[in-house]
NUVEXMAR-419482 format. One record per residue (C-alpha): x, z, y; residue in one letter. Coordinates in steps of 0.2 Angstrom, whole numbers, padded with zeros to 4 digits, always signed. Each point is the difference from the previous one (the first is absolute). Example, Ala and Ser with C-alpha at 12.3 -4.5 7.8 and 13.67 -1.06 7.14 Angstrom:
+0062+0039-0022a +0006-0003+0017s 
//
This chain:
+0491+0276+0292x -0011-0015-0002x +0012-0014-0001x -0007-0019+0012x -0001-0014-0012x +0011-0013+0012x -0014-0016+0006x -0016+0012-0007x -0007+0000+0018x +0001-0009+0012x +0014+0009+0014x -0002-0012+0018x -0008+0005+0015x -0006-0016+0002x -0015-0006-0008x -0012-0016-0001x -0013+0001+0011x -0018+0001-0005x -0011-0015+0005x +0011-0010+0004x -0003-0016+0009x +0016-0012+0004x -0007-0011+0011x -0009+0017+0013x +0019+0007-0001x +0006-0017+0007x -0014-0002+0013x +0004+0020+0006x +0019-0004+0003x -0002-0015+0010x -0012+0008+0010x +0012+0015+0002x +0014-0013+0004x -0010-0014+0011x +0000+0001+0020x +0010+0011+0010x +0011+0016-0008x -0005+0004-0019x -0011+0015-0008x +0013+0006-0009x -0008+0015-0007x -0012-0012-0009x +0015-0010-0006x +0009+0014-0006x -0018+0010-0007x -0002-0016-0009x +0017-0004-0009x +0003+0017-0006x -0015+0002-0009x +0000-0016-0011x +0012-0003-0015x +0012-0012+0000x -0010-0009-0009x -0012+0000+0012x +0009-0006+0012x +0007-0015-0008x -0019-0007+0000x -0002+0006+0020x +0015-0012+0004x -0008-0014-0013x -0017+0003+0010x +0008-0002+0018x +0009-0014-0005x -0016-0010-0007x -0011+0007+0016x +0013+0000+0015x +0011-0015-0007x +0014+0012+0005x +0015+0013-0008x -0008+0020+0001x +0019+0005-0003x +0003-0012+0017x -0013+0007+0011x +0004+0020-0003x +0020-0004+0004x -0008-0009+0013x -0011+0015+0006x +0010+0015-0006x +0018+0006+0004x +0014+0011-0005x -0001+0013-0016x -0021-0003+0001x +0003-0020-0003x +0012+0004-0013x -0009+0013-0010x -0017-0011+0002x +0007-0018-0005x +0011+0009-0014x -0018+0007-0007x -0007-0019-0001x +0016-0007-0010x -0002+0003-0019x +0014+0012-0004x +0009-0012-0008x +0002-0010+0014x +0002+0018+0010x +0015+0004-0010x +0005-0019+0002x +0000+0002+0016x +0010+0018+0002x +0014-0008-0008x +0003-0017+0008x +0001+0011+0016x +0011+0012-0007x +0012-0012-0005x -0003-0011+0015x +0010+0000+0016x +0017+0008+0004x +0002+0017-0014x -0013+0005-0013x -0013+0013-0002x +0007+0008-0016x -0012+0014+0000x -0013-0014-0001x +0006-0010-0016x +0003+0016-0009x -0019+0008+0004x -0009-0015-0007x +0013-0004-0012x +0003+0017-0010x -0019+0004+0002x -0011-0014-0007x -0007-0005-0016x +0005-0016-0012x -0017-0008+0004x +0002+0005+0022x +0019-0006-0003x -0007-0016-0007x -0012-0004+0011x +0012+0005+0016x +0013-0015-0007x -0015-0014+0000x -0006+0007+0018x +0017-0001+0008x +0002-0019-0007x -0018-0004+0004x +0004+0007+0018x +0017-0006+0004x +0005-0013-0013x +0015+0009-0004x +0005+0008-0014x +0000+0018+0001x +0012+0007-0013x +0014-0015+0009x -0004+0008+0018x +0004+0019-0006x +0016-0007-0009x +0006-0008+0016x -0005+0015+0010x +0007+0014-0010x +0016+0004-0012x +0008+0010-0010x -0009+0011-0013x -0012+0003+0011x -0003-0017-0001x -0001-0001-0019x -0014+0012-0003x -0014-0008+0015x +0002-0015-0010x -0002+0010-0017x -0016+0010+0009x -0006-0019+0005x -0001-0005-0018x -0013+0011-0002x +0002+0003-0018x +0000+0019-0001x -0007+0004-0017x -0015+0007-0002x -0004+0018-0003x -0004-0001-0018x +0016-0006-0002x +0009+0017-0007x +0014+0005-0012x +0006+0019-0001x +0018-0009-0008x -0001-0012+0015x +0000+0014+0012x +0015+0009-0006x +0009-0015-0002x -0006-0003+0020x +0005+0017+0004x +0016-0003-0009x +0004-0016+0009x -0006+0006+0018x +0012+0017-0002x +0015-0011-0006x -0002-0013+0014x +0000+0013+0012x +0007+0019-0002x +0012-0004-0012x +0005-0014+0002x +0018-0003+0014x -0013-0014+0015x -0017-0003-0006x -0005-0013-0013x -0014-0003+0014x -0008-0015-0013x -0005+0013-0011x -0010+0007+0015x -0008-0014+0005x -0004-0008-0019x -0010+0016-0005x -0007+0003+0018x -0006-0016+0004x -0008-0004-0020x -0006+0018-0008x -0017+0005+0001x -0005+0012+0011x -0006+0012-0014x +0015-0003-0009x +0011+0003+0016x -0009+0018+0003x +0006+0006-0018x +0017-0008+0005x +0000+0008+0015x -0004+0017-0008x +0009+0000-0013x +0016-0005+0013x -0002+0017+0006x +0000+0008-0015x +0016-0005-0006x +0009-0003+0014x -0008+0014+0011x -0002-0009+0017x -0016-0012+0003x +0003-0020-0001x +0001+0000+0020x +0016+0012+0003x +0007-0013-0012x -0004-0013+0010x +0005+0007+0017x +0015+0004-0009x +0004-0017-0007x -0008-0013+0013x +0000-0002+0017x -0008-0009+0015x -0016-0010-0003x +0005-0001-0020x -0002+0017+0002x -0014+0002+0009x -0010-0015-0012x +0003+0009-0015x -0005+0018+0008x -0014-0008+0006x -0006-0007-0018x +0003+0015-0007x -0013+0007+0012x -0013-0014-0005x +0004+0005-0017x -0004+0017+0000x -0015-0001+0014x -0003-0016+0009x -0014+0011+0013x +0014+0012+0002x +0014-0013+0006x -0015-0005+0013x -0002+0014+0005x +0017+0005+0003x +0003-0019+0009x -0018+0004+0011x +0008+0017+0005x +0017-0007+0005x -0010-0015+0010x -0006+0016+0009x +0009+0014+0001x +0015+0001+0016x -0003-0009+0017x -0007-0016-0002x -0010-0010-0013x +0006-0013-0015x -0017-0008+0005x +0007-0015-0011x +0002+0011-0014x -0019+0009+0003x -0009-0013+0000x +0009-0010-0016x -0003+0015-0010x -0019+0003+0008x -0006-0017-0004x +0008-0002-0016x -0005+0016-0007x -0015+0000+0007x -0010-0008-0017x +0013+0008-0013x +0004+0019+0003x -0003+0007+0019x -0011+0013-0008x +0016+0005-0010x +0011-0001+0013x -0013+0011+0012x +0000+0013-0013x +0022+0000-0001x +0002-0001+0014x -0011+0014+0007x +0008+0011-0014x +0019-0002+0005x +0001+0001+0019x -0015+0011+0002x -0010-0013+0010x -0012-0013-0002x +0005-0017+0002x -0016-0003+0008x +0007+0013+0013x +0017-0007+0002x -0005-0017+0004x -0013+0007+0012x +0011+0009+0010x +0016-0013-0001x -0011-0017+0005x -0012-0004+0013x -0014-0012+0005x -0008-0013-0011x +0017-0002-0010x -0005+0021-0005x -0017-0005-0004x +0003-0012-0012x +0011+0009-0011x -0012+0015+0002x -0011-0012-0009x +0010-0006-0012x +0007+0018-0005x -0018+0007-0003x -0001+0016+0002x +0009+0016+0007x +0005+0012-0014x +0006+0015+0012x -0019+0007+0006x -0002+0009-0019x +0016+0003-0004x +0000-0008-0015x +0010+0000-0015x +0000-0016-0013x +0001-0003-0018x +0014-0016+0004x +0011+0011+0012x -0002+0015-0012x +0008-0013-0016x +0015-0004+0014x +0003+0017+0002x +0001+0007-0017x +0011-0016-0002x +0012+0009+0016x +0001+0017-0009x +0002-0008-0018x +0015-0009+0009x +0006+0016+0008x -0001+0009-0016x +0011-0013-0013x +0011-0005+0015x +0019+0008-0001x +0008-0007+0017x +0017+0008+0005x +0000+0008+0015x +0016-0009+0012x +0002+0008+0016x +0011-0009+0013x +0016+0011+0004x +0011+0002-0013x +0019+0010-0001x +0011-0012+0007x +0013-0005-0008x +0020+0005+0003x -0008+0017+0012x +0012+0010+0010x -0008+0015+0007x +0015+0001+0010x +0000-0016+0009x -0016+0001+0002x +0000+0019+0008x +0014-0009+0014x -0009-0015+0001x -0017+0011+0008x +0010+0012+0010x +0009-0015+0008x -0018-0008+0003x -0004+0016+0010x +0015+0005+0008x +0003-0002+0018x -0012-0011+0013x -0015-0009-0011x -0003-0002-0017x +0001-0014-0011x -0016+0000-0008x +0002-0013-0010x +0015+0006-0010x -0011+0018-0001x -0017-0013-0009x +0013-0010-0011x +0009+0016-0009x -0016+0010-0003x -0010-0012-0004x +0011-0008-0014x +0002+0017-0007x -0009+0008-0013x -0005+0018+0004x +0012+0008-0011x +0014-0009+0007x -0009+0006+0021x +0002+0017-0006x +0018-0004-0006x +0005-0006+0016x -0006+0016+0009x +0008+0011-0012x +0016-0013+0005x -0002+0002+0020x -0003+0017+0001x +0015+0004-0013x +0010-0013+0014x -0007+0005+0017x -0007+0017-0001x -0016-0007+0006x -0018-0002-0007x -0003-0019-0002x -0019+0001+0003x +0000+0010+0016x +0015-0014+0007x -0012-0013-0006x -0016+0009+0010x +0010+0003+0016x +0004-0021-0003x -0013-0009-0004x -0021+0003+0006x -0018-0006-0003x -0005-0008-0015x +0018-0005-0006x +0005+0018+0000x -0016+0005-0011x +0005-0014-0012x +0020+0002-0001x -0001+0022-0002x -0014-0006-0012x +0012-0009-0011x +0012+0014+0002x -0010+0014-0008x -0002+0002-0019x -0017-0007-0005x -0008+0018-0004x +0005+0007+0016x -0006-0015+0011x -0014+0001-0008x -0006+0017+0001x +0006-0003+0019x -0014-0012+0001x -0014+0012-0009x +0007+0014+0015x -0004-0014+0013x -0015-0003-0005x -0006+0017+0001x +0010+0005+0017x -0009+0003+0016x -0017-0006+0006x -0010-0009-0014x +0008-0005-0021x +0002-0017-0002x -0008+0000-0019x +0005-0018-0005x +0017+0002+0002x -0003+0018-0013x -0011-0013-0010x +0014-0013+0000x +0014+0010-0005x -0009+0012-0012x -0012-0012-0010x +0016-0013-0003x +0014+0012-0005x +0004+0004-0019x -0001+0017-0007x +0019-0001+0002x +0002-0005+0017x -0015+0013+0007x +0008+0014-0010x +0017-0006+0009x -0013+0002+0016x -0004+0016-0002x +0019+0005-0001x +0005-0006+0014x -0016+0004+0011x +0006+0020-0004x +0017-0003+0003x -0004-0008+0016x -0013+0008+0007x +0000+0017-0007x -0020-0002-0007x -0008-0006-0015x -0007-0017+0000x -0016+0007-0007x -0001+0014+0014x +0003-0015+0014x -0013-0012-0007x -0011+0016-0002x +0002+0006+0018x -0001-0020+0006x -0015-0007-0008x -0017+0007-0008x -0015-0004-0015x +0000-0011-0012x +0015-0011+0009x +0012+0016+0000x -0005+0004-0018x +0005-0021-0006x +0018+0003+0011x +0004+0018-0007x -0005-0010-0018x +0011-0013+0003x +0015+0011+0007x +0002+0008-0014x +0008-0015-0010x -0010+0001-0016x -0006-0016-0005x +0000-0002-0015x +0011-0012-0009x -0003-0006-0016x -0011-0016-0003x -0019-0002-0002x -0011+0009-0010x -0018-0011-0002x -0010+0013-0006x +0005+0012+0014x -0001-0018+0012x -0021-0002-0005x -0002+0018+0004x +0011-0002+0018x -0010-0016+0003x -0017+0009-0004x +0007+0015+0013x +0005-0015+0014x -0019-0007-0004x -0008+0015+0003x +0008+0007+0018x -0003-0017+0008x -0019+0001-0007x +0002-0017-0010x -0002+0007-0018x -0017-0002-0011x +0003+0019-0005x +0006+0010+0012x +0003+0020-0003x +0008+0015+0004x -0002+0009+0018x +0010-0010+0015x +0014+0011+0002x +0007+0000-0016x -0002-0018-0002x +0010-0001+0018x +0013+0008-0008x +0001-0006-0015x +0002-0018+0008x +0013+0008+0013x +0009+0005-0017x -0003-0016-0008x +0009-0011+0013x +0014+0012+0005x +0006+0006-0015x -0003-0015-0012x +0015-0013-0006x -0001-0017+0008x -0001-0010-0017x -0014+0012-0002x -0010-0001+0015x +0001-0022-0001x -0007+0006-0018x -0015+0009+0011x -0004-0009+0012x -0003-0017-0012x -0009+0012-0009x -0011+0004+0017x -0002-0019+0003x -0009-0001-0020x -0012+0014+0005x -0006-0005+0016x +0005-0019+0004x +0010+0008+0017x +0018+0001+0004x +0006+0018+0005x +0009-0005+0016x -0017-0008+0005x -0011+0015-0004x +0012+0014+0007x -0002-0010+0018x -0017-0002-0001x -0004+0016-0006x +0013+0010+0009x +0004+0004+0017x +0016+0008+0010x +0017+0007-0007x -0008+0003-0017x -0004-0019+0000x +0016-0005+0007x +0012+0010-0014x -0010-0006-0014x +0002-0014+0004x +0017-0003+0002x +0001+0009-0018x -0010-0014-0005x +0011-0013+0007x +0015+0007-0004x -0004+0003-0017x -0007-0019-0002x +0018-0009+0011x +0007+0011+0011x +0013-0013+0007x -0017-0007+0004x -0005+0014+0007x +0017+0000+0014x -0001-0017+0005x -0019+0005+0004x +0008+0013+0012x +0013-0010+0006x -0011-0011+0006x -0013+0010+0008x +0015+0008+0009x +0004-0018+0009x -0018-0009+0000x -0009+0001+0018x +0008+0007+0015x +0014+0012+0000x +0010+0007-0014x -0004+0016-0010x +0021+0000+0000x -0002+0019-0009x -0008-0008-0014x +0010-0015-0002x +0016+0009+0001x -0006+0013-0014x -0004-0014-0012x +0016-0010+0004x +0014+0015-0001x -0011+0009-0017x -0003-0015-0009x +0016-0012+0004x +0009+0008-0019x -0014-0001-0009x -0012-0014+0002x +0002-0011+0017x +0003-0013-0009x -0018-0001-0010x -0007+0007+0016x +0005-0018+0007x -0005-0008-0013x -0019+0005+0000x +0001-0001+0020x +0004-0018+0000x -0012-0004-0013x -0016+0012+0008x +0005-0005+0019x +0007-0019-0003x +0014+0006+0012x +0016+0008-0004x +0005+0019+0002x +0016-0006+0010x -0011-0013+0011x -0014+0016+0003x +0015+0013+0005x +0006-0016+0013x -0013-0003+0008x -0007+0015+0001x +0018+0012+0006x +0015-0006+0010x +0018+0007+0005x +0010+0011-0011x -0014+0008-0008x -0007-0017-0008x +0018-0005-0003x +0002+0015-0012x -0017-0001-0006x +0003-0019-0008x +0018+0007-0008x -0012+0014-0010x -0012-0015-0003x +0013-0011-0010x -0003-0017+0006x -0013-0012+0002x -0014-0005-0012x 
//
């Protein structure tokens, strides 16, 4: 994989515009802007085709023709999210920046999210130059204001960032980065508090080349990646500063792109946030961006801003975006180097798995057994002692207590609890009260039942499970039901789909770690059924199979192995491919292999919140997730929901439930990010 020299080409979207004459430029926007209403559409045609540049000669012009301020007359002529993105693109972006922060520390509170965008994300040089701007502008010292506005460590490291002394990235020692790696794992994981100086010291003054070996050799010795340290050390906007450096350390274009998406993304637009990061990134890296972006939420951004903005204000960033990278399809060499990085992360990373329900401490099966049957004896039922005693239990301890109450009261605890409870609590509470085989191969028999299979819940459950857990499956699907789980799935689904779910059911996967010689072959397999490869060979069928066989039966550590190895041979990431090339079921399970294989924590919280997003609940779906994962990885699962969505697990399930249900929903979740 061809590697892009950092600064080789030039990466903006906006570029200086041939033949250009200052003076015409000046004469064309007062004409636009003199008598009654104003042409924006040659305004804004204008603007966004110049540089920066450019336009700091248009305002020279107009002041030495007109006697009067171009940046007066358009907030003059313009208003709202147009005015702003228009007289944003006239300032030099060190004034730009200038300005973005004086109104983010202005006024009652402070735009945190602001300081730290422009903060953690510019150069020495940008930094610099934003410093003289902001005292040109305000006669105020910048570094004094952010002091008096801010505190704490977070405090500590703006004004470390606004030094702008980072060293450059010749600047390397391998004995500086162990000794980096050394300090950063003392001041954090083992270390009783944080030594948060340490953190800030190395942050705030490494090179960025140096802080990439850092940051892999972090997780090589200590397993987890430099941000699970950080979200396990920090907190509030420290947290999120240093996150957010770490993001500009390892891909400036991808932390825009991220930022762009979130500006975006929900009801409602951070157009303050859009159009910061469309002007400034407009003469730097939008190509980059475009190409990140289009890659990791499947959409162009060209798209996105399309269908989230309206009117001129649309037009104008249109413009400055430049081009629309959804008609091809495309793949880039950028977004293909980003995600090799994912899968080289995914494959050196050792994060222990935490689920959210734990054995609690001092049990008594007995008073636990009274305390349920008193809950649902006589008129009513006290729901909420039901939610707090099953949900603070492990499920070994809930099949203790039945034992208990029917050894007590002669009677079968889950039918009392049917005949008690209804709806989307009951699913939830006799959930939690089966053992986690039997609950789910209940949910497999469900999905076949009756009119119609509901095939992602078959994918969800039998493309996640270990080999352990789907042989445990299988048990219990022929205790239960009488039938093999193969002869269910057989009689339930057909093709190519029925032939990856009777693979996968059989609990198989290998387990051993990755062979590379056997990886180049898979990859050259994976290149060849999605029609990719240089040298393709072998009749269609077999090649079907032996992918089907690839993905289904290969170890994880081996299959990250693969599919970097794909990314070498054709510049594409796997996931990508498989949904472009793919269509239905198939597309659907191999895919969530795919997923589940690269961060299947990731993986949930992407189903969890698909299950609340838009109107109405898929409450089958969110209830499956929150019972079969709750003991083994709600925890991580809330962790990467709060960092994909920028809202909390616990803040989605409220918003989105109410009543008993959500109450015993949020005691599986564990608390609030």
């Amino acid at each position: 994989m061809a590697k892009i020299a950092q600064g080789a080409m030039y990466r903006g979207s906006v570029h200086d515009f041939a033949d250009f004459d200052a003076n015409q430029d000046a004469e064309a926007l007062y004409t636009a802007m003199k008598g009654f209403g104003s042409d924006k559409e040659s305004i804004l045609e204008l603007i966004t085709s110049r540089s920066n540049k450019q336009r700091q000669e248009i305002c020279q012009s107009y002041k030495s023709l007109y006697g009067k301020d171009l940046i007066a007359d358009l907030k003059y002529e313009l208003t709202g999210k147009f005015e702003r993105l228009i007289v944003n693109l006239m300032r030099p972006l060190a004034y730009c920046d200038a300005k973005e922060i004086k109104d983010a520390i202005s006024g009652i509170g402070t735009d945190e999210k602001c300081l730290i965008e422009i903060l953690a994300s510019r150069t020495n040089e940008q930094i610099h130059q934003l410093v003289a701007a902001y005292k040109d502008a305000y006669e105020r010292d910048l570094e004094s204001d952010i002091i008096g506005d801010t505190s704490g460590h977070f405090q500590k490291m703006l004004v470390v960032l606004l030094q702008g002394t980072r060293e450059n990235d010749d600047v390397v020692s391998e004995d500086l980065v162990q000794q980096d790696v050394q300090d950063l794992y003392e001041a954090g994981e083992l270390k009783w508090g944080t030594d948060e100086a340490q953190f800030i010291y190395i942050l705030g003054n490494r090179s960025k080349q140096h802080l990439r070996l850092v940051f892999d050799e972090y997780l090589k010795t200590t397993g987890k990646p430099i941000e699970a340290s950080i979200r396990g050390e920090l907190s509030g906007d420290f947290e999120k500063l240093m996150l957010a450096v770490v993001k500009c350390i390892r891909s400036t274009p991808e932390y825009f792109a991220e930022r762009l998406f979130k500006a975006m993304k929900g009801l409602g637009t951070r157009d303050n946030t859009l159009i910061r990061i469309m002007v400034s990134r407009s003469e730097l890296d939008m190509l980059d961006i475009r190409e990140i972006f289009r890659t990791k939420y499947e959409k162009s951004l060209y798209s996105m801003i399309k269908n989230d903005t309206s009117g001129e204000y649309k037009k104008a960033l249109l413009k400055l975006c430049g081009g629309d990278d959804d008609a091809a399809g495309q793949f880039f060499p950028e977004a293909a180097q980003v995600a090799y990085q994912m899968w080289e992360l995914s494959a050196v990373s050792r994060v222990e798995l935490k689920g959210t329900v734990r054995a609690a401490n001092d049990f008594n099966p007995d008073a636990d057994a009274k305390a349920l049957r008193k809950a649902m004896k006589g008129i009513g039922t006290d729901e909420a002692t039901i939610i707090d005693i099953i949900t603070q239990r492990s499920n070994a301890q809930r099949q203790q207590i039945r034992q208990t109450f029917k050894s007590h009261f002669g009677r079968d605890l889950m039918a009392d609890l049917k005949s008690e409870i209804s709806g989307d609590l009951a699913r939830l509470i006799l959930g939690l009260m089966m053992p986690p085989a039997h609950y789910d191969a209940k949910q497999l028999k469900k999905a076949m039942e009756g009119a119609g299979t509901d095939e992602k819940a078959l994918i969800e459950i039998l493309a996640t499970r270990t080999n352990a857990e789907i042989r445990a499956i299988n048990e219990a699907y022929k205790e239960d039901y009488h039938k093999s789980l193969e002869d269910a799935l057989s009689s339930d689904t057909s093709g190519h789909f029925k032939r990856i779910l009777i693979s996968l059911a059989t609990g198989n996967r290998e387990e051993g770690g990755e062979n590379r010689d056997q990886a180049q072959e898979d990859a050259q397999v994976a290149a060849e059924i999605l029609e990719i490869a240089d040298t393709p060979s072998g009749d269609k069928t077999s090649l079907e199979t032996r992918f089907m066989t690839v993905l289904c039966t290969r170890s994880y550590p081996h299959l990250r192995r693969v599919f970097q190895e794909f990314i070498k041979k054709t510049n594409y990431d796997i996931e990508h491919v498989i949904k472009k090339e793919m269509s239905g079921d198939v597309k659907d399970a191999f895919v969530a292999i795919v997923q589940s294989v690269k961060n299947k924590p990731l993986f949930f919280a992407d189903k969890l919140y698909k299950s609340m997003k838009g109107a109405g609940t898929d409450e089958k779906t969110l209830t499956r997730v929150m019972v079969s994962r709750s003991e083994i990885d709600l925890l991580n699962i809330r962790r990467e929901f709060i960092e994909k969505y920028d809202k909390s697990l616990h803040q989605a399930i409220e918003g989105d439930t109410s009543g008993d249900f959500m109450k015993a929903l949020l005691a599986l979740c564990g608390g609030e990010d």
